[in-house]
BAVEXPA-601632 format. One record per residue: y, x, z of N, C-alpha, C, O in turn; residue number from 1. Coordinates in pm, whole numbers. Atoms other than C-alpha are relative to their C-alpha. Layout:
// residues N
{pt {Y, X, Z}, {Y, X, Z}, {Y, X, Z}, {Y, X, Z}, NUM}
...
// end
This chain:
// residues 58
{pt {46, -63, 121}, {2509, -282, -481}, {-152, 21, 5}, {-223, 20, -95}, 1}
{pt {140, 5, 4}, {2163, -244, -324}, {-67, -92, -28}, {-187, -69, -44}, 2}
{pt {62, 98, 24}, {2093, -591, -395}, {0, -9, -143}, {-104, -45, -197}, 3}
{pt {-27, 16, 124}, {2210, -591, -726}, {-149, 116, -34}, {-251, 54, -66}, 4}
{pt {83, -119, 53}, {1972, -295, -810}, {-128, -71, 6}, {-196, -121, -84}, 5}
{pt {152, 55, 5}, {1668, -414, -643}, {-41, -177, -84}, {-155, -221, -92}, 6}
{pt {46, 114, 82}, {1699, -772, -856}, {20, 76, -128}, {-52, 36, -220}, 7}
{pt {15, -55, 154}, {1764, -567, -1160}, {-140, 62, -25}, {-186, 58, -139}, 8}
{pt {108, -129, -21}, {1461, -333, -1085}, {-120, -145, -32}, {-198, -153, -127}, 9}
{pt {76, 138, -2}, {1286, -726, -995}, {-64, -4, -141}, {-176, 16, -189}, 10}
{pt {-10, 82, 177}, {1379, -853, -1366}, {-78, 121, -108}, {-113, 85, -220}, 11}
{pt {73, -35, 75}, {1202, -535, -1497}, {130, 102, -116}, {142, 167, -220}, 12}
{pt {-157, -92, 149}, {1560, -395, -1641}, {2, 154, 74}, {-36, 176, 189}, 13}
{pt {15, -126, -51}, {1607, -3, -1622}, {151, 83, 13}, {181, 201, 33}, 14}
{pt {-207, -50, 23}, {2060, -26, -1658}, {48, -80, 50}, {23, -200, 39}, 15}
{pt {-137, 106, -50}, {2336, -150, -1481}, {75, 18, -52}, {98, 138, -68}, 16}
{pt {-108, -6, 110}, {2621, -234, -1715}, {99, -97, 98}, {76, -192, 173}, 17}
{pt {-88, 72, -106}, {2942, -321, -1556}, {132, 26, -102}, {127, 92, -206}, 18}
{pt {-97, -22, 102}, {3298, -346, -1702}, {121, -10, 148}, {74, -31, 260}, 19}
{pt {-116, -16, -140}, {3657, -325, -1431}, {120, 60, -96}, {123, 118, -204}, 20}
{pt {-140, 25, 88}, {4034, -342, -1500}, {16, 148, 16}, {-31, 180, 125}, 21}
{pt {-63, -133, -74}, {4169, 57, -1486}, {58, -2, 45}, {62, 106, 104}, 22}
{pt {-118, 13, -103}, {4436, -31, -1303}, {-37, 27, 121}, {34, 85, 203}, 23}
{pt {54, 9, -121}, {4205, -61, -1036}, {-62, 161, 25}, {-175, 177, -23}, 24}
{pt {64, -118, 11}, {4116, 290, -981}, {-107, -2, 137}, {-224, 33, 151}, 25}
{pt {133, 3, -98}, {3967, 231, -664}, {-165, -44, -41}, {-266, 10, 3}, 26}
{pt {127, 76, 53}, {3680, 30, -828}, {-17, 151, -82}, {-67, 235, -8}, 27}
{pt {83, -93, 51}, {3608, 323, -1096}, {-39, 110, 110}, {-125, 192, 80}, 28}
{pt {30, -140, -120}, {3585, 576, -768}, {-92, -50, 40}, {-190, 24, 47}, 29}
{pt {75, 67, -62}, {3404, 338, -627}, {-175, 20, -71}, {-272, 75, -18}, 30}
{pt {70, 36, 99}, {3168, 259, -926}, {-55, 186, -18}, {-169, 230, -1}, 31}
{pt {82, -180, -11}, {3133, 687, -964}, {-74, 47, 103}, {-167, 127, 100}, 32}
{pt {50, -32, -129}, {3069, 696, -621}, {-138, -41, 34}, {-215, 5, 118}, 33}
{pt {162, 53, 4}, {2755, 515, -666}, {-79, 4, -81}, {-181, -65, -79}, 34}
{pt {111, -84, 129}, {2602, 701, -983}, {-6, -91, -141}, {-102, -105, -217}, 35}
{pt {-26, 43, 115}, {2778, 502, -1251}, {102, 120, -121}, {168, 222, -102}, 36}
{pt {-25, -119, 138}, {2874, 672, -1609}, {116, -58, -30}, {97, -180, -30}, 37}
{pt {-84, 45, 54}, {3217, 603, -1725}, {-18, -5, -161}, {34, 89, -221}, 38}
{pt {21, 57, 109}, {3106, 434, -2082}, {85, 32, -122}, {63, 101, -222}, 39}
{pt {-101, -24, 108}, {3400, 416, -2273}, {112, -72, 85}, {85, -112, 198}, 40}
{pt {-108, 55, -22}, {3770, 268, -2230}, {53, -19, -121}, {75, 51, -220}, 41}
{pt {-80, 58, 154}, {3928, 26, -2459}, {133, -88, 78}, {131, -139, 191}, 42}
{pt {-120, 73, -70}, {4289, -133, -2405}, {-21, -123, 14}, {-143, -137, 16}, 43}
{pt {50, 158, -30}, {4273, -520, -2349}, {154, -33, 105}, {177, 5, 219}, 44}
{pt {-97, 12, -86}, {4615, -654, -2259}, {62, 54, 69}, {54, 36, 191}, 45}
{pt {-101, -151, -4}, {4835, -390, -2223}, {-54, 51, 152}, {21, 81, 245}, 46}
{pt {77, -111, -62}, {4575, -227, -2005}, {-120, 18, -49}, {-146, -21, -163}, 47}
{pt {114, -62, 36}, {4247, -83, -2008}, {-113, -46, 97}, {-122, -52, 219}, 48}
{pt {128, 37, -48}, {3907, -201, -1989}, {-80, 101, 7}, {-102, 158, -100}, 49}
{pt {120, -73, -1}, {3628, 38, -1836}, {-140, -33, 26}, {-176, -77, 136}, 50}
{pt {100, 35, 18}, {3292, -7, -1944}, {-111, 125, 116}, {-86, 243, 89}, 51}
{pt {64, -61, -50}, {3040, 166, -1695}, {-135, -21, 30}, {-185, -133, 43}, 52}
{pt {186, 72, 23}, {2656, 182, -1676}, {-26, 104, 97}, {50, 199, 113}, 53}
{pt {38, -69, -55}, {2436, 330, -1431}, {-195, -17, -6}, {-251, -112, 48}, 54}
{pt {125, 39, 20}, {2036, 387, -1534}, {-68, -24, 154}, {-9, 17, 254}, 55}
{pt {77, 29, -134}, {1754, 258, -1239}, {-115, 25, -50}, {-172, 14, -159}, 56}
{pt {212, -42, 45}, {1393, 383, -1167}, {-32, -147, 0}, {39, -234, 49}, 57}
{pt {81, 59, -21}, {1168, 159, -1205}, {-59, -56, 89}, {-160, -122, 63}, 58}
// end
């Protein structure tokens, strides 16, 4: 995730936008666990899609 950040930070972007099945709960713990926002949740094939973003300094 640190890599991901520091090429986002690179490219000059100031959000990480991410999306994960709910089923998977480990991934949203995961994804909270590292200073992401739970977005919204929409169903998608009789489950649920979570949209999650997390802002970056500069």
């Amino acid at each position: 995730m640190q890599r991901v950040e520091g090429k986002a930070r690179e490219a000059g972007r100031h959000e990480l936008r991410l999306l994960t099945n709910g089923a998977f709960e480990a991934n949203v713990s995961l994804y909270k666990g590292q200073g992401y926002s739970l977005d919204r949740e929409e169903p998608f094939m009789n489950g649920t899609t979570v949209y999650m973003s997390k802002r970056i300094a500069g």
